[in-house]
C-alpha positions as semicolon CSV with decimal commas, in nm:
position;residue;x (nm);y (nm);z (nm)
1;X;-0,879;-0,314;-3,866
2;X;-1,038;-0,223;-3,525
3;X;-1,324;-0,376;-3,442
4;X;-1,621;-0,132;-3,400
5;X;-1,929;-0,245;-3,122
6;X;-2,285;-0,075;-3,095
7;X;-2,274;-0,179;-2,753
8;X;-2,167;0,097;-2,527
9;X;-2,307;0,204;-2,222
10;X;-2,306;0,499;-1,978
11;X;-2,324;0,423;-1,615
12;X;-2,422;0,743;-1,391
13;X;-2,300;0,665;-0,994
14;X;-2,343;0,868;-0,688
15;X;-2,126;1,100;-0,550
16;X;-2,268;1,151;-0,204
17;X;-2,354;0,903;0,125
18;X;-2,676;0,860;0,269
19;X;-2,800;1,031;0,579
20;X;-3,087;0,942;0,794
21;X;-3,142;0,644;0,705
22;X;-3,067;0,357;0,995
23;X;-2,797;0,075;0,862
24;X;-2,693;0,315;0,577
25;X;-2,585;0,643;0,743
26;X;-2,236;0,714;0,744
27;X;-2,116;0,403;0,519
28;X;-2,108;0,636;0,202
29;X;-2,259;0,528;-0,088
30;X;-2,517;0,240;-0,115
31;X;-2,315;0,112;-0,474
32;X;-1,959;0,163;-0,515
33;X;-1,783;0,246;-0,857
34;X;-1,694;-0,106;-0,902
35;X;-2,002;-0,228;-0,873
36;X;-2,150;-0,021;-1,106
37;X;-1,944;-0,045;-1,385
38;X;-2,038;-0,267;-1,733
39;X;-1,742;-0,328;-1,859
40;X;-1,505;-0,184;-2,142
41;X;-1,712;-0,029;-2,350
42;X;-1,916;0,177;-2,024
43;X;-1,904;0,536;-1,988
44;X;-1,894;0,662;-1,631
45;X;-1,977;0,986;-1,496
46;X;-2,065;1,087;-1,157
47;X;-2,391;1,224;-0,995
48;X;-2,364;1,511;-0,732
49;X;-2,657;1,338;-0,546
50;X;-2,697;1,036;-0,302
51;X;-2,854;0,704;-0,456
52;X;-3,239;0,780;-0,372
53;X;-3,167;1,109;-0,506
54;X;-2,995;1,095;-0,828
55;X;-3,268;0,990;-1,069
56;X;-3,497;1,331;-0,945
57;X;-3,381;1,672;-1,098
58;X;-3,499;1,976;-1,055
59;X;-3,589;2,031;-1,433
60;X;-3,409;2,094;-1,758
61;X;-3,173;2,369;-1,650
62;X;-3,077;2,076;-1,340
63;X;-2,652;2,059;-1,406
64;X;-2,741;1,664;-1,331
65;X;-3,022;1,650;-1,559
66;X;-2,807;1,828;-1,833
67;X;-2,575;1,517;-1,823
68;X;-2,811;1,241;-1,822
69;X;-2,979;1,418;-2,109
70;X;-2,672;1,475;-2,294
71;X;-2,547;1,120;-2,288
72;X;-2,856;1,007;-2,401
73;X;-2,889;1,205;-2,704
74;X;-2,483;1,129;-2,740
75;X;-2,626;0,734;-2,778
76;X;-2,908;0,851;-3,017
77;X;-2,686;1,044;-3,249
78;X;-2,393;0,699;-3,237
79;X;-2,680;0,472;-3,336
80;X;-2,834;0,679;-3,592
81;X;-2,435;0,747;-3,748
82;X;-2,373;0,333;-3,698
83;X;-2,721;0,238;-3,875
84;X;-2,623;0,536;-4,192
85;X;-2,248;0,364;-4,210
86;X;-2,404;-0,024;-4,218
87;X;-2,609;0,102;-4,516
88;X;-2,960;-0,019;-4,615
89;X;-2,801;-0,376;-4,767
90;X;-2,748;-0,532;-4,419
């Protein structure tokens, strides 16, 4: 029988360098996939946004604010479904 975690994860990196900035322009990004990464249960997706960027959006109808929302509620609805399968008993 496969073993089934709660723990998963979703890991957002950035998909553009930094410019302007002196010591950082022109390296690319500031955290590389690699290092972002959790482990085998980590969803990864990509921002379109450098890293002091890609935690502002523009508002809801933001394509990069869509995903962030959208894996969160993904998490909400997998908890909710794990806590109805475990049952009230455990």
């Amino acid at each position: 029988m496969a073993q089934r975690t709660l723990f998963e994860s979703t890991t957002f990196q950035e998909n553009s360098g930094i410019s302007g900035i002196k010591g950082l322009s022109g390296k690319g990004r500031v955290v590389t996939d690699d290092s972002s990464e959790l482990g085998q249960h980590d969803r990864k997706d990509h921002i379109e946004k450098n890293h002091m960027d890609m935690c502002k959006f523009f508002g809801a109808s933001d394509p990069e604010y869509d995903k962030v929302a959208g894996e969160i509620n993904r998490h909400i609805l997998r908890l909710r479904q794990g806590t109805d399968e475990r049952g009230a008993s455990e």
